[in-house]
C-alpha positions as CSV (number, residue, x, y, z in Angstrom):
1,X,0.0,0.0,0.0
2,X,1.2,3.8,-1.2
3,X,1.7,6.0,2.0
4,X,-0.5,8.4,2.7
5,X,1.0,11.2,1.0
6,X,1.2,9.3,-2.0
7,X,-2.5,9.1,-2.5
8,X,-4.8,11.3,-4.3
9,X,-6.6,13.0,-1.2
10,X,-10.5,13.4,-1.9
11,X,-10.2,17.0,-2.0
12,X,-8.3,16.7,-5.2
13,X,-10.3,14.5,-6.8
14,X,-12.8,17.6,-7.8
15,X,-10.3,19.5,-9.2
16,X,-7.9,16.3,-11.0
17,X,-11.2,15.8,-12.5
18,X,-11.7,19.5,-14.2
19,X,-8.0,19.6,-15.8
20,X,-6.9,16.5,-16.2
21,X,-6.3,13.9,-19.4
22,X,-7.9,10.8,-20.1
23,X,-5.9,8.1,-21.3
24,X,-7.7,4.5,-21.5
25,X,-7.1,0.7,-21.8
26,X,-9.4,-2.7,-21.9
27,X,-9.5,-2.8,-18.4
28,X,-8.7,0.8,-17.3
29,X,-9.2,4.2,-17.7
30,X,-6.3,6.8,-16.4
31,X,-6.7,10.6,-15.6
32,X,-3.7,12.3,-14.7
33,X,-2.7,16.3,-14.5
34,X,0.8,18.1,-13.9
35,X,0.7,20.5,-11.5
36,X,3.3,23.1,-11.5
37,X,4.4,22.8,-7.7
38,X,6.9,20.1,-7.6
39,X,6.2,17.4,-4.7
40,X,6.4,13.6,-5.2
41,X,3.5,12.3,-7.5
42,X,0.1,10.9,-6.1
43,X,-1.9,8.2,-7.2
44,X,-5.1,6.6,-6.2
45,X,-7.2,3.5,-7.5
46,X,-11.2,3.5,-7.6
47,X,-13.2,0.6,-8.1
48,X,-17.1,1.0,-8.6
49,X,-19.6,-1.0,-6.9
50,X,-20.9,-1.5,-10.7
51,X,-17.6,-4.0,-11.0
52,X,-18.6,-6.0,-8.0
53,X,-20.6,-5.9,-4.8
54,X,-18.0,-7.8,-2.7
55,X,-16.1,-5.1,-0.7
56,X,-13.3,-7.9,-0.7
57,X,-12.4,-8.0,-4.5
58,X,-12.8,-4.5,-4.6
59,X,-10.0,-4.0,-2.0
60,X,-7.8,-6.9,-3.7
61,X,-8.2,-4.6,-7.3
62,X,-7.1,-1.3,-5.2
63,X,-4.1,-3.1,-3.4
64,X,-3.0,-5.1,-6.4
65,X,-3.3,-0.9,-8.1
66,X,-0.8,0.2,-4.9
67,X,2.0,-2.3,-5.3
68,X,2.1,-2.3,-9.0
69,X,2.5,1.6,-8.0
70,X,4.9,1.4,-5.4
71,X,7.5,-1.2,-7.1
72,X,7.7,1.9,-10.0
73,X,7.6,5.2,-8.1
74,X,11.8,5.4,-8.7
75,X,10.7,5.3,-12.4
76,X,7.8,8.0,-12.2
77,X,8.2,11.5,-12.2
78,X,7.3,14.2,-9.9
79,X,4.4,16.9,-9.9
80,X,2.0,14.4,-10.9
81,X,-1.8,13.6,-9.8
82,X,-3.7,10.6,-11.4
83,X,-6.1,8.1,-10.9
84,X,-7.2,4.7,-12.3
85,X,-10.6,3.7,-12.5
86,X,-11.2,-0.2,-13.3
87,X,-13.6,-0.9,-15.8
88,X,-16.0,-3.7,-15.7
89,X,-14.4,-7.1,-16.4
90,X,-11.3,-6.3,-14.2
91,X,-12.3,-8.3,-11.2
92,X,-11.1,-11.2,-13.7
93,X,-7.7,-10.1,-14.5
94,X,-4.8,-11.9,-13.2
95,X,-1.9,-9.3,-11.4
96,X,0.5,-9.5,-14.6
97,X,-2.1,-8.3,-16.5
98,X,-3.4,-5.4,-14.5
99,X,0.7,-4.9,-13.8
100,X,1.2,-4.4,-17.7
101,X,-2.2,-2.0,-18.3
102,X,-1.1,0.3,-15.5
103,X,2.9,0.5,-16.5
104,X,1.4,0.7,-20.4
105,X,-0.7,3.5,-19.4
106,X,2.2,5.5,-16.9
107,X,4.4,4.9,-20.2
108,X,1.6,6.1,-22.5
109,X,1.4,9.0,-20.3
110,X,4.9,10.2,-20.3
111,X,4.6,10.4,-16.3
112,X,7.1,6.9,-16.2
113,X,10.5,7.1,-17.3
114,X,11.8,3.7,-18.2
């Protein structure tokens, strides 16, 4: 799991969600904005009730989100505010799937630096 400061703060969410960019994949949709303050980039994960009613898979989809994050944060700039939203059919995915969606996305992005 990301550390606190590391995660998109709900407060944020409102405003990520006026200026950001929308980049998508099968599974996952990714908005993301540069602000122009430099701090070390937040990320957060959200999983509708619309892809499952059991809190439990839910949860697994936002942790298995958090370590895929936290084994790349040297590779990710700073200044950076995103957020993935599953899409339906995710509750499915094995990890090295969701792994390659996310890192395909950062890349796509320009926020990961490989």
């Amino acid at each position: 799991m990301l550390k606190k400061k590391q995660r998109v703060s709900k407060e944020l969410f409102k405003e990520v969600f006026k200026k950001s960019k929308t980049l998508s994949s099968n599974h996952l949709s990714f908005r993301f904005y540069r602000e122009t303050a430099v701090f070390r980039s937040k990320f957060s994960f959200i999983v509708s009730k619309n892809i499952s009613k059991k809190a439990t898979i839910r949860n697994l989809l936002k942790r298995r989100g958090y370590s895929i994050i936290k084994q790349n944060l040297k590779k990710i700039k700073n200044s950076y505010i995103g957020f993935f939203s599953f899409k339906k059919g995710a509750e499915i995915l094995p990890f090295g799937q969701i792994k390659a969606e996310v890192e395909a996305l950062l890349r796509k992005s320009q926020i990961k630096v490989d």
